[in-house]
Backbone as a ProteinNet text record, in pm:
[ID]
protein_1_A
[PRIMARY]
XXXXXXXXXXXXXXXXXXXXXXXXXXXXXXXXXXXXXXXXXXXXXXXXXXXXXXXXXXXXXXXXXXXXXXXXXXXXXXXXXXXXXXXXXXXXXXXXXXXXXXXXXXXXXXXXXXXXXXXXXXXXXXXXXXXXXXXXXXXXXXXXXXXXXXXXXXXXXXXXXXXXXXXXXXXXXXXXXXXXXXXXXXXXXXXXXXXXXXXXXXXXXXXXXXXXXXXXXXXXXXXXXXXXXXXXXXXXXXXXXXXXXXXXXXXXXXXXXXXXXXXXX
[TERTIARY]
83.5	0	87.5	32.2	84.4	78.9	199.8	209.7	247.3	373.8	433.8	364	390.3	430.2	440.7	572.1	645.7	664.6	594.5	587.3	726.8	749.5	851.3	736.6	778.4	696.5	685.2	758.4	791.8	782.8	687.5	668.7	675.3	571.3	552.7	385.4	381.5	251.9	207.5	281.9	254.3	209.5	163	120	186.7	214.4	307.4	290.2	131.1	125.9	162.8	232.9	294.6	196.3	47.9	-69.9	-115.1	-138.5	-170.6	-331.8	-341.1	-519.3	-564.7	-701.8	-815.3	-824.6	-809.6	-878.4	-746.6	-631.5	-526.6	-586.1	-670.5	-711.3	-793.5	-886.4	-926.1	-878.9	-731.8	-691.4	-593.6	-527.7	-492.1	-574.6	-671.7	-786.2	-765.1	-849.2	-830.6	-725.4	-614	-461.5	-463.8	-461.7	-437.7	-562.2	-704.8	-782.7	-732	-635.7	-553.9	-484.3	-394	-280.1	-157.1	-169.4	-74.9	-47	135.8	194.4	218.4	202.1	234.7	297.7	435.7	530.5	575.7	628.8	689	801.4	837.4	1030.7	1077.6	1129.7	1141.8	1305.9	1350.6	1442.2	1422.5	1286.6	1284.6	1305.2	1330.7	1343.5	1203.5	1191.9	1140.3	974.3	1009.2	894.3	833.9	894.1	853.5	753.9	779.3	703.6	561.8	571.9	471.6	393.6	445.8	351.5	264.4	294	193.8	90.1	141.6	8.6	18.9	-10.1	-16.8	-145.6	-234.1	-370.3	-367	-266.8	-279	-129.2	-11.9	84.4	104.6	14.5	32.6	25	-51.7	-58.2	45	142.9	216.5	389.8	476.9	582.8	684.8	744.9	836.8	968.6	1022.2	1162.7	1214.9	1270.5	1306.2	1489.5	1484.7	1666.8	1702	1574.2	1660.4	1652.6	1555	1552	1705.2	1782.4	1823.4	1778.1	1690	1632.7	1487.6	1442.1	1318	1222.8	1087.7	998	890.1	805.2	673.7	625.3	525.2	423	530.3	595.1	675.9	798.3	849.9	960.5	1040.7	1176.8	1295.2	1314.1	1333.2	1371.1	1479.8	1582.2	1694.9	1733.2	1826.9	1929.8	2076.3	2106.8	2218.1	2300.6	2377.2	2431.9	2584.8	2609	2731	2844.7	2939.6	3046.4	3116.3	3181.2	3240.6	3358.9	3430.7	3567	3509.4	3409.6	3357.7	3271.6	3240.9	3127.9	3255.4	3390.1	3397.1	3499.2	3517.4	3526.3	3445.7	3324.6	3222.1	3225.9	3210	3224.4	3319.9	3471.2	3557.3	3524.3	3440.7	3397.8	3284.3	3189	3037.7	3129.5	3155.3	3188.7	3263.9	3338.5	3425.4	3323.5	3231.2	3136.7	2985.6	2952.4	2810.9	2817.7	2892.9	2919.7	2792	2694.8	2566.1	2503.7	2510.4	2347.2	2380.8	2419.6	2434.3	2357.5	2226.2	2205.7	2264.4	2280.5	2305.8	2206.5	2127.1	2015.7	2067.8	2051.1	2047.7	1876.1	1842.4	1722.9	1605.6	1653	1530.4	1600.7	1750.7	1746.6	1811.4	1772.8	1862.6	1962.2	2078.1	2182.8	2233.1	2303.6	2365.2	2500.2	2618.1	2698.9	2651.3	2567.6	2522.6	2397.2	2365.1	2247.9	2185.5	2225.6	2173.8	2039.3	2124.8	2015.9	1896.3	1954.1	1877.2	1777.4	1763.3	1670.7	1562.3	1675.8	1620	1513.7	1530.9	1465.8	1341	1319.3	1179.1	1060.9	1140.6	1028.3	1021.5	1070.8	1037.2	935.5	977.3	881.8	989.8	1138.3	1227	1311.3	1273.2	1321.2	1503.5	1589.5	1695.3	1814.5	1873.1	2011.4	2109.6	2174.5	2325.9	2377	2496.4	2613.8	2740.2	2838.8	2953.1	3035.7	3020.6	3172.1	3069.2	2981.1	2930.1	3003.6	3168.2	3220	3199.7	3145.8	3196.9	3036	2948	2796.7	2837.8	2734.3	2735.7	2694.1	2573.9	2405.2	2490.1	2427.4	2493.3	2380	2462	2426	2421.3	2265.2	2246.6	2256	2248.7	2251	2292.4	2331.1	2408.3	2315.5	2274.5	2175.4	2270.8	2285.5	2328	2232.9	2188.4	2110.3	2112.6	2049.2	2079.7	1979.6	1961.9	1927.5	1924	1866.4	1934.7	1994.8	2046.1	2224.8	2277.4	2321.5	2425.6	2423.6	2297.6	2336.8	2354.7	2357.3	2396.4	2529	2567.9	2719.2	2768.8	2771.6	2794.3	2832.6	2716.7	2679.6	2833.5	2898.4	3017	3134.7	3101.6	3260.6	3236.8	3063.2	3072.4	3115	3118	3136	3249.5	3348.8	3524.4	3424.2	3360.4	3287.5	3211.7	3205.9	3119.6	3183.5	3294.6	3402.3	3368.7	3290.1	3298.5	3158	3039.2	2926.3	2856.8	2691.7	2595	2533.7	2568.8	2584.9	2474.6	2346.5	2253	2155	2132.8	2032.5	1904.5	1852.8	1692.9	1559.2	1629.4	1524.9	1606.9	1516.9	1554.6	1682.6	1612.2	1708.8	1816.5	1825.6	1912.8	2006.4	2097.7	2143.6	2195.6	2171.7	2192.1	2307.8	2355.1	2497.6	2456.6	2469.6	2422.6	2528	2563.6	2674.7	2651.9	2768.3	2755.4	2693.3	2617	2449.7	2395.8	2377.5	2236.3	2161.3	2111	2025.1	1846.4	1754.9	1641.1	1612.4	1690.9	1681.7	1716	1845.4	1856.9	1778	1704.5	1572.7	1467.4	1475.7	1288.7	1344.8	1487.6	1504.9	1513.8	1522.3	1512.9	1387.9	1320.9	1147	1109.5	1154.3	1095.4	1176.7	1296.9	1348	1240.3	1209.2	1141.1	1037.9	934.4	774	798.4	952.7	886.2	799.1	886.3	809.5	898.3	845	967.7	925	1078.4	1086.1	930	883.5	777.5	640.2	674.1	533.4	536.2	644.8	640.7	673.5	575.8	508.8	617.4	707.3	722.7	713.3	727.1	667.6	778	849.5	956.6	962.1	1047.7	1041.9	1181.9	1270.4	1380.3	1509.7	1627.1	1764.7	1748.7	1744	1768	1658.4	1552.8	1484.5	1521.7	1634.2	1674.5	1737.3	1804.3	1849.5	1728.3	1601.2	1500.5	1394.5	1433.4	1364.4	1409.5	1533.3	1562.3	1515.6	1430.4	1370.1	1263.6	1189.3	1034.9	1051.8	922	935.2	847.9	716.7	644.6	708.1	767.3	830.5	803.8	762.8	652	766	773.2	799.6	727.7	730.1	587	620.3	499.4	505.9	630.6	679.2	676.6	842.3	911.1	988.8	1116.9	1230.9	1377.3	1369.8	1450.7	1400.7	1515.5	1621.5	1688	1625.3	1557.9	1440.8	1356.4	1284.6	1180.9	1263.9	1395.1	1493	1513.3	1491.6	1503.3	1383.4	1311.9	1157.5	1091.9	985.2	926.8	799.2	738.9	583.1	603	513.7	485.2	368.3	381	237.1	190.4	95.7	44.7	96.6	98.1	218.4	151.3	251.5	191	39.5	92.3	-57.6	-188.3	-154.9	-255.3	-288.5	-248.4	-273.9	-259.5	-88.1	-57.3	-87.2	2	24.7	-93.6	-171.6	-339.1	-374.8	-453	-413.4	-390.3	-295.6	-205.3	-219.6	-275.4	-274.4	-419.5	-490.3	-644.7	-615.9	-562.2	-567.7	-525.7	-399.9	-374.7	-459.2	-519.2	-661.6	-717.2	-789.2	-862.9	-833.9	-696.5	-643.8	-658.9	-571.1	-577.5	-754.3	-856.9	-1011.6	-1045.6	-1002.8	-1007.3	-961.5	-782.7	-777.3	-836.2	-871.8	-952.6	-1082.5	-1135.1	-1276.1	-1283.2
-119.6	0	125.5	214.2	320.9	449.5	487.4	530.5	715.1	726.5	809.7	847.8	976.8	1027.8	1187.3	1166.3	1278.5	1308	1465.1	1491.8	1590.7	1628.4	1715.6	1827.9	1944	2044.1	2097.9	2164.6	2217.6	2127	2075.1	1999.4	1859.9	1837.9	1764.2	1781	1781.5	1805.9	1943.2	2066.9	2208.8	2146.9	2188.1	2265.3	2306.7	2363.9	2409.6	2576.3	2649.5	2758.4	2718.4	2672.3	2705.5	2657.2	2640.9	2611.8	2419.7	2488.4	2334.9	2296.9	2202.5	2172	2162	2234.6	2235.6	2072.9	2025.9	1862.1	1813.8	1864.6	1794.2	1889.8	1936.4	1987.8	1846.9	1813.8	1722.9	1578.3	1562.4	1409.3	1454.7	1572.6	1557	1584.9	1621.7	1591	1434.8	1409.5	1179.8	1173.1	1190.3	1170.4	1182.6	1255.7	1302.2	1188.6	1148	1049.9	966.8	923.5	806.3	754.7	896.3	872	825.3	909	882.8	1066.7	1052.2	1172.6	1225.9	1345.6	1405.4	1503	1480.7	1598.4	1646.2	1803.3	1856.4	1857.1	1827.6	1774.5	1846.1	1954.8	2061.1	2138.6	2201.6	2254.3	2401.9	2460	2562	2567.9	2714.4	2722.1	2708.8	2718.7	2662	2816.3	2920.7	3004.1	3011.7	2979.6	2959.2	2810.9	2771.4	2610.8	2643.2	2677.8	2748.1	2821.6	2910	3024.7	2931	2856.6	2705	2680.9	2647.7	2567.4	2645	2779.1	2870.6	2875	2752	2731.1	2627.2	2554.4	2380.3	2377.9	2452.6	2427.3	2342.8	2321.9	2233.3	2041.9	2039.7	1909.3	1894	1945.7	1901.9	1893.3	1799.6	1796	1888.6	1978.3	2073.1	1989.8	1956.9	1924	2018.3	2142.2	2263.3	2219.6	2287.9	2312.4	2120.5	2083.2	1957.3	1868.5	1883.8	1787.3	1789.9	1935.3	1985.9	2074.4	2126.7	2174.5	2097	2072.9	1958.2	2011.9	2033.7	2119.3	2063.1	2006.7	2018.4	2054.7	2128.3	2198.5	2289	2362.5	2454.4	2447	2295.6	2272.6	2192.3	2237.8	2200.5	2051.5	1973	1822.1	1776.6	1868.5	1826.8	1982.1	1967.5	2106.1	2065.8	2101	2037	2157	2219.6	2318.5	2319.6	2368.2	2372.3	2409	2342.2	2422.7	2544.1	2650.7	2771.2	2737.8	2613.6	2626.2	2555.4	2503.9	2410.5	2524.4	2626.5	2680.7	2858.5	2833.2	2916.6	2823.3	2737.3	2640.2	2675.4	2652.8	2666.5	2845.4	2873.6	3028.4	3064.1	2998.7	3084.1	3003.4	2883.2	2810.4	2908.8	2920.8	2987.6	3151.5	3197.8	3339	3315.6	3224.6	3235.2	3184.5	3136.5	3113	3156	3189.3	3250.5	3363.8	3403.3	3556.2	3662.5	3699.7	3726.6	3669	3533.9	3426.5	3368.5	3402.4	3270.8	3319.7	3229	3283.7	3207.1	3245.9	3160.2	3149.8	3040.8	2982.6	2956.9	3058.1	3022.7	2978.2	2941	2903	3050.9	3147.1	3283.4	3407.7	3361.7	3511	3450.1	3433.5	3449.4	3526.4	3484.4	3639.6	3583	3702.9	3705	3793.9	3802	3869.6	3985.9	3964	4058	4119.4	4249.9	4318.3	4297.8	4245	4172.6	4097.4	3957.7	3845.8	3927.1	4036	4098.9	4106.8	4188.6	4294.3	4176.3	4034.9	3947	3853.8	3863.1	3786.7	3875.9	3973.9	4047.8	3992.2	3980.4	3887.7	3816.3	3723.7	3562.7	3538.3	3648.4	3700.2	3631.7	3676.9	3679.2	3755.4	3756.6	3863.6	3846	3859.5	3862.9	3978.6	3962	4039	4023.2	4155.9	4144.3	4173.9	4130.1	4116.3	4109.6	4160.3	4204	4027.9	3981.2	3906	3735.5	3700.6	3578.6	3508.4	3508.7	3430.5	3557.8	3647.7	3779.7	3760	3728.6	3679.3	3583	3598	3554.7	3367.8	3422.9	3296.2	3206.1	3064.5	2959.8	2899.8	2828.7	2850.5	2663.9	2664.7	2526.6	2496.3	2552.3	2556.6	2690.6	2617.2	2733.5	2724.2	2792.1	2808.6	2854.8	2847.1	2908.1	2879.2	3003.5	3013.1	3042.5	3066.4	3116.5	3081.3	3093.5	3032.7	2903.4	2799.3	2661.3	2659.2	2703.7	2694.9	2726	2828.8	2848.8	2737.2	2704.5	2592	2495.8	2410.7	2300.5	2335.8	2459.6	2502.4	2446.1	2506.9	2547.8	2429.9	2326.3	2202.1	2154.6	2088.8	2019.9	2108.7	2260.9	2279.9	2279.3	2272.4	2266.7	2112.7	2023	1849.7	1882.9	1987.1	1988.8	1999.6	2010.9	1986.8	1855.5	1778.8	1668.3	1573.2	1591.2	1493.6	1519.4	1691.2	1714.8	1758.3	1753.2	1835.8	1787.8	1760.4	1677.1	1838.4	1813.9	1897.1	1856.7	1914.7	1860.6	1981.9	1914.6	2034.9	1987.1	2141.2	2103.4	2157.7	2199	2248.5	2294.7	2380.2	2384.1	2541.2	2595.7	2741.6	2746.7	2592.4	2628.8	2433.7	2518	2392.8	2462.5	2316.1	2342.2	2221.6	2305.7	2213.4	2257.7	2126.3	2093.2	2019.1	1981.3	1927.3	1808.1	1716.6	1582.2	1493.6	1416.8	1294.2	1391.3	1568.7	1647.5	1618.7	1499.8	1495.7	1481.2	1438.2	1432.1	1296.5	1191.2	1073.7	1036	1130.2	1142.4	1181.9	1332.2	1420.8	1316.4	1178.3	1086.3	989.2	951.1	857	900.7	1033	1151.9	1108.4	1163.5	1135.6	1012.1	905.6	797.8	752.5	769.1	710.5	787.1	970.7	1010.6	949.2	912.2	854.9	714.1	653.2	529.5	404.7	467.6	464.9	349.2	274	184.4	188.3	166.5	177.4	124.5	5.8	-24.5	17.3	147.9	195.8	345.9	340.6	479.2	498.4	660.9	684.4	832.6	810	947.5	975.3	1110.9	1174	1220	1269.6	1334.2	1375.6	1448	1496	1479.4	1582.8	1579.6	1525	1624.4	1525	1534.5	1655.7	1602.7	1544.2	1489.8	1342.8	1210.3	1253.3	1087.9	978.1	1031.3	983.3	934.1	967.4	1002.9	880	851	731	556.9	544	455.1	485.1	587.3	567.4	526	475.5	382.3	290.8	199.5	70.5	202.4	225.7	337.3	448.5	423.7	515.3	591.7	671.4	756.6	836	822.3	952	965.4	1141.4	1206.7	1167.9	1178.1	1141.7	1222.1	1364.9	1460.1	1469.7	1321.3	1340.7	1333.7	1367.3	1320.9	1211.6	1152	984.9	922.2	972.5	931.1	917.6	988.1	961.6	851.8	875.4	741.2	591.3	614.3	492.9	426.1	503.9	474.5	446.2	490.1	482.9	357.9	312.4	178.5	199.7	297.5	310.4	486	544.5	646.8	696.3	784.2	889.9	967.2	1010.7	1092.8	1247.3	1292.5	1450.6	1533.2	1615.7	1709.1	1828.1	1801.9	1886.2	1820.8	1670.1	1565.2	1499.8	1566.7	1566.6	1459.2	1425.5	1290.7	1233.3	1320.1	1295.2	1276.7	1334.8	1357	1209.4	1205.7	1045.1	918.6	918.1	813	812.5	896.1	906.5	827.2	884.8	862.6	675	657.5	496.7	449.1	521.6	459.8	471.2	557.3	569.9	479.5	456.5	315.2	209.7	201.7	61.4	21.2	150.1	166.3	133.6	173.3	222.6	29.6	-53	-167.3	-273.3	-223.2	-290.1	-298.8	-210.3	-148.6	-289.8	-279.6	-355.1	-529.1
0	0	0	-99.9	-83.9	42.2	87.3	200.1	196.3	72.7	46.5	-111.4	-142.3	-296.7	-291.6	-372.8	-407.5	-524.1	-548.5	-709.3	-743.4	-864.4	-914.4	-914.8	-933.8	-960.4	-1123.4	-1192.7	-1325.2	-1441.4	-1512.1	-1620.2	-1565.1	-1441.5	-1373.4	-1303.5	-1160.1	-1163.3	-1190.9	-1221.9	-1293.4	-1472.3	-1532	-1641.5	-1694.7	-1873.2	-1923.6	-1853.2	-1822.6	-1806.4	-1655	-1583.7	-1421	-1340.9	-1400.9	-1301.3	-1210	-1138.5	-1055.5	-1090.2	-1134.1	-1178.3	-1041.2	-1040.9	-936.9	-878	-970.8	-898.1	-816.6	-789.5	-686.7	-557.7	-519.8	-375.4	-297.4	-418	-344.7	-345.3	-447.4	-451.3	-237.1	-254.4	-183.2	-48.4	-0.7	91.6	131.4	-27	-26.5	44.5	-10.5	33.2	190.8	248.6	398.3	475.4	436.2	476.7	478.9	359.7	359.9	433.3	512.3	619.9	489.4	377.5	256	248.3	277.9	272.9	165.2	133.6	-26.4	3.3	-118.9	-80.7	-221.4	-256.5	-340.5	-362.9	-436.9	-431.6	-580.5	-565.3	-681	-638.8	-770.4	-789.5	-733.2	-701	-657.6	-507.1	-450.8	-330.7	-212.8	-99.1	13.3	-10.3	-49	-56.3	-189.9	-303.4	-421.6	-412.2	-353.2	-347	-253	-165.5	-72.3	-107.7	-205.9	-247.8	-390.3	-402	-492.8	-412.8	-271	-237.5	-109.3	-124.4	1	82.1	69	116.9	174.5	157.2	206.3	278.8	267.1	325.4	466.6	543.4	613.7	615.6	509.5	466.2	351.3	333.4	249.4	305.4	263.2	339.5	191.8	212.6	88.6	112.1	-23.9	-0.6	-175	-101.5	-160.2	-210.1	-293.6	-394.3	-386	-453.4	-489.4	-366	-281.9	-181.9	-46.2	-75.1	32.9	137.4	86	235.8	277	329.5	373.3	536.8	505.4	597.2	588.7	705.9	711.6	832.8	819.9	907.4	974	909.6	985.4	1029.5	1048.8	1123	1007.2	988	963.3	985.8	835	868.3	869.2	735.2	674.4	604.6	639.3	616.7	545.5	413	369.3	290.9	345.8	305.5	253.3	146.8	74.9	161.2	198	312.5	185.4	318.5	242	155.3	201.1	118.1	-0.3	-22.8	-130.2	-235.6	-149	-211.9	-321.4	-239.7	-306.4	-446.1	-465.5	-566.9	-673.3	-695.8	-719.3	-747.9	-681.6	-728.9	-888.3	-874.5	-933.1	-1062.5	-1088.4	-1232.8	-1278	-1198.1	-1246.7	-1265.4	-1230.5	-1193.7	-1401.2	-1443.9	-1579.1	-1654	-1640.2	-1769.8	-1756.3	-1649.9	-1586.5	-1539.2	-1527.4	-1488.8	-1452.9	-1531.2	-1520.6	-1436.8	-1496.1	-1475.9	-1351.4	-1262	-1127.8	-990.7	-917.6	-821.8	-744.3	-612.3	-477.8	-346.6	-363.2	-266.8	-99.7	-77.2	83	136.9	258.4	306.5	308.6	339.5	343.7	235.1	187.1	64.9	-82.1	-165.5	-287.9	-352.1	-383.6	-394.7	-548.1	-571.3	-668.2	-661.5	-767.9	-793	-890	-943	-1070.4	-1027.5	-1112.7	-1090.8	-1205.8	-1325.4	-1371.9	-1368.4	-1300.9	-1219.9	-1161.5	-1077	-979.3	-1049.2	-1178.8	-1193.3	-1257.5	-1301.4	-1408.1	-1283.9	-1166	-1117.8	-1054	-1079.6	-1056.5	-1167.5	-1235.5	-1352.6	-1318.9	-1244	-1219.8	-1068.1	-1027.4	-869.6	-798.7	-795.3	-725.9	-638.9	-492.7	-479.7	-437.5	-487.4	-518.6	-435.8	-348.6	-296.8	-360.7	-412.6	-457.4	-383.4	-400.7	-334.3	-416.4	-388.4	-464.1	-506.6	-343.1	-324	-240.1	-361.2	-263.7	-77.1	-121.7	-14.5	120.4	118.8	233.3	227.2	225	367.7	432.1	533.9	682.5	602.7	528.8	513.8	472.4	487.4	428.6	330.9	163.3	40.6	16.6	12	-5.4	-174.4	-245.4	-396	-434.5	-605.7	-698.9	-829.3	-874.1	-949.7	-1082.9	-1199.8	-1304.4	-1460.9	-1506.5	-1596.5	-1725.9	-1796.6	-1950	-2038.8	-2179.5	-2314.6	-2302.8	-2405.3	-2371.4	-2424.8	-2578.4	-2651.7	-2573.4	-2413.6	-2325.2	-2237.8	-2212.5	-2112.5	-2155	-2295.3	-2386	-2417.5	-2421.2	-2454.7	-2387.3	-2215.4	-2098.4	-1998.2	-2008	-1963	-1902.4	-2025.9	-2022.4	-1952.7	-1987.4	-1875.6	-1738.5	-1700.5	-1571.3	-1480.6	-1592.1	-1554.2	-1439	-1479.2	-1425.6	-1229.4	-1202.4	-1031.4	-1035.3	-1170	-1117.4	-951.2	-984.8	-837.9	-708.5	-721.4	-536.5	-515	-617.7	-603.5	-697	-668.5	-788	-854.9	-987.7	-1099.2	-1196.3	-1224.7	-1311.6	-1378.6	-1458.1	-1567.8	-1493.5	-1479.6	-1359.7	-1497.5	-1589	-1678.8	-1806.9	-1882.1	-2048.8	-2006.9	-1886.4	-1885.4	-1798.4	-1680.8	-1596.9	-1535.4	-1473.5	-1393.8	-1256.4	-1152.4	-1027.6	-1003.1	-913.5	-845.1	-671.6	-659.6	-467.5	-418.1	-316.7	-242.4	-289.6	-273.9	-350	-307.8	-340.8	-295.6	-273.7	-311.6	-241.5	-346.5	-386.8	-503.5	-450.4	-531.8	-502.3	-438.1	-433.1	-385.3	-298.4	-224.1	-104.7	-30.4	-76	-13.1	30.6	-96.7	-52.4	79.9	90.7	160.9	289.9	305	414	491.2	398.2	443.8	432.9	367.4	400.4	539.5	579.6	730.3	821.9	820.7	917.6	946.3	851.1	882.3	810.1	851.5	852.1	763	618.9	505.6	393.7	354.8	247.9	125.2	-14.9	-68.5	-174.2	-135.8	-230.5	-183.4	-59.1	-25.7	-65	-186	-199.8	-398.8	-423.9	-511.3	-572.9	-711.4	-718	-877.1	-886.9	-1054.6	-1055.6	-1192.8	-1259.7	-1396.3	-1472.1	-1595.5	-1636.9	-1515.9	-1600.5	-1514.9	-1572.5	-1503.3	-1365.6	-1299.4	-1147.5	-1095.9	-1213	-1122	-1147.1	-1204.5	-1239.3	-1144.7	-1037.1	-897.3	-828.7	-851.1	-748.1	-792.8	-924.9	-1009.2	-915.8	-843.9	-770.1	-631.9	-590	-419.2	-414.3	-526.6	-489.5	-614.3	-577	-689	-750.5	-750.5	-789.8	-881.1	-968.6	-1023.9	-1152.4	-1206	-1265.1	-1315.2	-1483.4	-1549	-1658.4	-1680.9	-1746.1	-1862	-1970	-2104.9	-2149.2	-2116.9	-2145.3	-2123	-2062.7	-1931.9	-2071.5	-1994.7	-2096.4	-2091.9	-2191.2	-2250	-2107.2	-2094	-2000	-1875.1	-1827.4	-1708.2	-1702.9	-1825.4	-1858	-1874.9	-1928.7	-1870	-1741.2	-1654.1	-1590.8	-1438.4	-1519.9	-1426.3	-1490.3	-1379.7	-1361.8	-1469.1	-1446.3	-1500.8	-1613	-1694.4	-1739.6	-1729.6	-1681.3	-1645.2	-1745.9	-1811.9	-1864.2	-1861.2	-1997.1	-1939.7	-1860.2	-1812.8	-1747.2	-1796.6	-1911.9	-2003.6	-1972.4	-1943.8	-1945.9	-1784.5	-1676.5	-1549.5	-1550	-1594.3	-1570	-1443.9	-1321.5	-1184.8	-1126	-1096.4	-1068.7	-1106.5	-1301.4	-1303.4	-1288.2	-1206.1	-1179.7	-1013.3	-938.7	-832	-789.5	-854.5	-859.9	-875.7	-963	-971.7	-795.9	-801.3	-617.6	-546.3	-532.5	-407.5	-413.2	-561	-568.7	-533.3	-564.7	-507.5	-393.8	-306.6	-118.1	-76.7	-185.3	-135.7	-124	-233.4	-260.9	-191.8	-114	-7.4	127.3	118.9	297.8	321	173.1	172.9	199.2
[MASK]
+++++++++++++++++++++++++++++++++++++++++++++++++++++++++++++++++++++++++++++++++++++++++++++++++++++++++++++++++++++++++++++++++++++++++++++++++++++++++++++++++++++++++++++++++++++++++++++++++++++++++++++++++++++++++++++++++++++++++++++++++++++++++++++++++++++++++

């Protein structure tokens, strides 16, 4: 029986237009009757995810920047933060080929070196701090965000490999890639939450699209990638969901209820 499920957010259970379909209020209602946990497991940060489901935030467990930072009902589960001598590594690569495009994710501010980013992340409903000299703040920087075109980041991709050795390095979408401390992947984030509540691998349910869900495809037998997903994903996942256009996740969820509704009887 299903116990757990954890969706991706961005060309996952979102919509191409960013939107969450009306009918996941009440799968997840079902869900919580169930005593079946549902969590967001996304490349975005811990208030960007919230401000999604800024009506239900308590029934949902957030596992924010890639399943390094991890929260439900308020309280702090898992905290995985880039150390400074690692993080300014990392700096002096992004700083020679991202120069512009790089934010730095701490838990309550986003920064940047550029005003650039700054001004670029008011469009995105980001609110964004510059800062001259990333390594000279106090905050500590759970992710490195670096962005662009996708010809820059298909350019780009391969010179960032030279950190694959000390830091998990992955394309989270068509405009960007994130580098997190090494195992800070999304599969670490589910096995997080499945040790807290007690949860095992074949009682647990997750959705994905792209690369940094591809780690995350080995934490349940349940393994779900969208029609929609990189073929390398769907390689590696058990089942395929309906795309995100097609309320895959929703879907596929609805079948589990039934099942759980079927065993009860």
């Amino acid at each position: 029986m299903i116990k757990l499920i954890a969706s991706d957010m961005d060309g996952t259970l979102l919509n191409s237009k960013k939107k969450i379909n009306k009918e996941f209020y009440t799968i997840l209602k079902q869900l919580k009757e169930d005593n079946i946990i549902f969590t967001a497991i996304s490349g975005r940060d811990i208030f960007s995810l919230k401000k999604v489901f800024k009506d239900i935030d308590e029934d949902i467990v957030f596992a924010a920047n890639n399943g390094n930072y991890i929260e439900y009902k308020g309280k702090v589960i898992f905290e995985n933060y880039i150390q400074k001598d690692k993080l300014k590594k990392i700096a002096i690569v992004v700083r020679k080929f991202f120069k512009h495009n790089t934010l730095y994710c701490g838990k309550d501010i986003i920064y940047s070196e550029s005003k650039v980013a700054k001004f670029i992340g008011i469009l995105w409903g980001l609110n964004i701090k510059y800062t001259k000299d990333i390594m000279k703040i106090k905050d500590n920087i759970i992710k490195v965000t670096v962005f662009g075109r996708p010809s820059a980041i298909n350019k780009n991709w391969k010179k960032l490999k030279i950190l694959n050795n000390e830091f998990m390095v992955t394309i989270s979408g068509r405009f960007s890639i994130d580098i997190c401390r090494y195992t800070g992947d999304k599969k670490n984030g589910i096995e997080i939450i499945q040790n807290k509540f007690n949860i095992k691998y074949d009682e647990t349910m997750v959705f994905g699209d792209n690369m940094n869900d591809l780690e995350m495809m080995a934490s349940a037998y349940y393994s779900f990638a969208m029609e929609n997903a990189k073929d390398k994903v769907k390689s590696k996942a058990r089942f395929i969901a309906k795309s995100n256009d097609d309320n895959g996740v929703i879907e596929a969820i609805k079948e589990v209820i039934l099942v759980n509704e079927k065993a009860k009887l």
